[in-house]
C-alpha positions in Angstrom: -99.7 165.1 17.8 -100.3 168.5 16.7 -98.2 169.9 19.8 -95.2 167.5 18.7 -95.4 168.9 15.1 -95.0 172.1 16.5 -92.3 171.4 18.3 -90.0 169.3 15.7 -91.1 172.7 13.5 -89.8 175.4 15.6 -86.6 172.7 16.9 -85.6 172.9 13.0 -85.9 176.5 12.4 -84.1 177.1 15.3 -81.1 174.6 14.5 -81.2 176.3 11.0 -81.0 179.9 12.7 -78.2 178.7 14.2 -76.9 177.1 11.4 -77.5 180.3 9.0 -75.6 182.7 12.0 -72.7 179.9 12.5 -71.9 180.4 8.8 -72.3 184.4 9.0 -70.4 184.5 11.4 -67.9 182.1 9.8 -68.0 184.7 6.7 -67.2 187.7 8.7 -64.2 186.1 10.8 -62.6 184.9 6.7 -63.5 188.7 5.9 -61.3 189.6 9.0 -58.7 187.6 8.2 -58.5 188.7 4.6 -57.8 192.3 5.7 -55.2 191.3 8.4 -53.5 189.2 5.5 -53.5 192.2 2.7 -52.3 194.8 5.6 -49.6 192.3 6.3 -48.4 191.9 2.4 -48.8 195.9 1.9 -46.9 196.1 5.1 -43.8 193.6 3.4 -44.0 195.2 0.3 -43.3 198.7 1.4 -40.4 196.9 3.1 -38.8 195.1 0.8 -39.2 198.4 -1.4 -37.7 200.6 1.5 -34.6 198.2 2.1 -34.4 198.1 -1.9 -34.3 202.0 -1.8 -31.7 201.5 1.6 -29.4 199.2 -0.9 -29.1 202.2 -4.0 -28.6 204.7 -2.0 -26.1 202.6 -0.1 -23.2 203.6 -2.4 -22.4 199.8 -2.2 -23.3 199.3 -5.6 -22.3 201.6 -9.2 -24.3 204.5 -10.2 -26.6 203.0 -12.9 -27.3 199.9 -11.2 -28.5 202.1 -8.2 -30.5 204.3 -10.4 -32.5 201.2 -11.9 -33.1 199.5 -8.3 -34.1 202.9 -6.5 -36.4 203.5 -9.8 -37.8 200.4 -9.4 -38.3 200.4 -5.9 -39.6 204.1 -5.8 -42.2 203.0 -8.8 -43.2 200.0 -6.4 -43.9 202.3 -3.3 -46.4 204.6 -5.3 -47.8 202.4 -7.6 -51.5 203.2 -7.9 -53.5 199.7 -7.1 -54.3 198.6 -10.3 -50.3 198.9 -11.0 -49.5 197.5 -8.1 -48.9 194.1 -9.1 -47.0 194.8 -12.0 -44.6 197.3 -10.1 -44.1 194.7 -7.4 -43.2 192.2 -10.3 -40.8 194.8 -11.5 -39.3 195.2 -8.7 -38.5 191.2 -7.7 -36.9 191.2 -11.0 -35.1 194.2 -10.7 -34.0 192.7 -7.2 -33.0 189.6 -8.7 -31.0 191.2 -11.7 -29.0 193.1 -9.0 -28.4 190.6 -6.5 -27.4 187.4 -8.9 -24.8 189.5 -10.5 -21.3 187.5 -10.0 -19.5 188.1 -6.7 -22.4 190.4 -5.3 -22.7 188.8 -2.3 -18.8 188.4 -1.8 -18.4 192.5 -2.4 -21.3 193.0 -0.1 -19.7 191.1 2.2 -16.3 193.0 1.9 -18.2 196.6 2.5 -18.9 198.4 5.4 -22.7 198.2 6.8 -22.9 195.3 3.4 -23.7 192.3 5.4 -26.6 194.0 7.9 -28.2 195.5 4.2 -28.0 191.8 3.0 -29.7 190.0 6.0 -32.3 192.8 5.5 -33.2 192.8 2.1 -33.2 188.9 2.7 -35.6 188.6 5.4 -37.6 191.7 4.0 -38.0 189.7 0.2 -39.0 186.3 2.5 -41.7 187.8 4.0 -42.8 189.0 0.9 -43.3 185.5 0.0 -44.9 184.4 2.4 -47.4 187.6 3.2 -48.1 187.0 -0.4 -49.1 183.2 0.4 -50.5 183.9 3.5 -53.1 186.5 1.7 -53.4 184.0 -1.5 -55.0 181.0 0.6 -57.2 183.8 2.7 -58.6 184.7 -0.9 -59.1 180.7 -2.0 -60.6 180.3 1.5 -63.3 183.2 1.4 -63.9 182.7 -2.3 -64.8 179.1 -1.8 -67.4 180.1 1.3 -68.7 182.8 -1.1 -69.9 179.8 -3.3 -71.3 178.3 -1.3 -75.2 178.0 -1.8 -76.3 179.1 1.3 -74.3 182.1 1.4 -75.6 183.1 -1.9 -79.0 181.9 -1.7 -79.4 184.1 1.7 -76.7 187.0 0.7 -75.0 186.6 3.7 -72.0 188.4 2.4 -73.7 191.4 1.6 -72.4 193.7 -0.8 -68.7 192.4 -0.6 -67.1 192.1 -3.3 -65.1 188.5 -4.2 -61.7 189.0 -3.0 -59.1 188.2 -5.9 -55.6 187.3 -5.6 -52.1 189.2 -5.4 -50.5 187.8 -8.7 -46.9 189.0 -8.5 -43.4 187.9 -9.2 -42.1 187.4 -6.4 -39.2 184.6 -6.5 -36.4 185.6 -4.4 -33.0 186.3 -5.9 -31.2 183.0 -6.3 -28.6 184.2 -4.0 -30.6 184.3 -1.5 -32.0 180.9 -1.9 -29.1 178.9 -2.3 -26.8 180.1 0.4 -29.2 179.2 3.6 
């Protein structure tokens, strides 16, 4: 009897050592993903920022309308990170303010090179929405294993900090939306 207390013993702390590096391992592969998903929004944003700056200094639109995008788009791009959000923001709307004027698309589509920059800044403000969702569940994801009891109880996350969300504006134009 003593030998088959022994043995249901060291069969549970080895199904628990399994258990505990399963979920470790489980933690590091969200952690991975989490830093794939924020280079992949960074990567958008500095996009949708660079076509933005492409569109002012396109010539396609008038002088102060250009100077308020490529502002906007310029304060986007070197936004420190705890401005980052807000910039972004500024941007979409600054985006949207430009591209739901009346006729924009039709005098874009009228101008040299207009159509090409349109299809761009499209797909570039569409990823952007979905690099920013994509990141957004990662963080709900790892946030929810962090909680979890054995995680905390046993630190297996170290000394990571909890994640927190991208909160931008980031609705597309309503151009954009509507004529797909």
């Amino acid at each position: 009897m003593n030998a088959t207390l022994i043995m249901v013993v060291g069969a549970i702390v080895v199904l628990t050592a399994v258990y505990i590096s399963w979920r470790a391992g489980r933690l590091d592969r969200l952690h991975i993903r989490l830093e794939t998903a924020r280079e992949a929004i960074d990567a958008a944003l500095v996009r949708r920022a660079a076509v933005a700056l492409e569109l002012a200094a396109s010539r396609l639109l008038d002088p102060a309308t250009s100077l308020v995008l490529a502002s906007a788009a310029h304060h986007a791009r070197t936004a420190g990170p705890e401005d980052r959000e807000p910039a972004e923001s500024d941007l979409s709307k600054t985006l949207r303010a430009v591209v739901d004027q009346e006729r924009f698309r039709d005098r874009m589509a009228e101008a040299p090179g207009g159509p090409e920059l349109m299809a761009e800044l499209d797909a570039a403000v569409a990823k952007v929405v979905y690099s920013r969702r994509f990141y957004n569940n990662a963080v709900a994801v790892t946030r929810a294993a962090h909680r979890r009891w054995l995680v905390r109880t046993l630190r297996l996350a170290g000394r990571t900090e909890t994640p927190q969300f991208f909160e931008m504006d980031d609705d597309p134009p309503k151009a954009f939306t509507t004529e797909k």
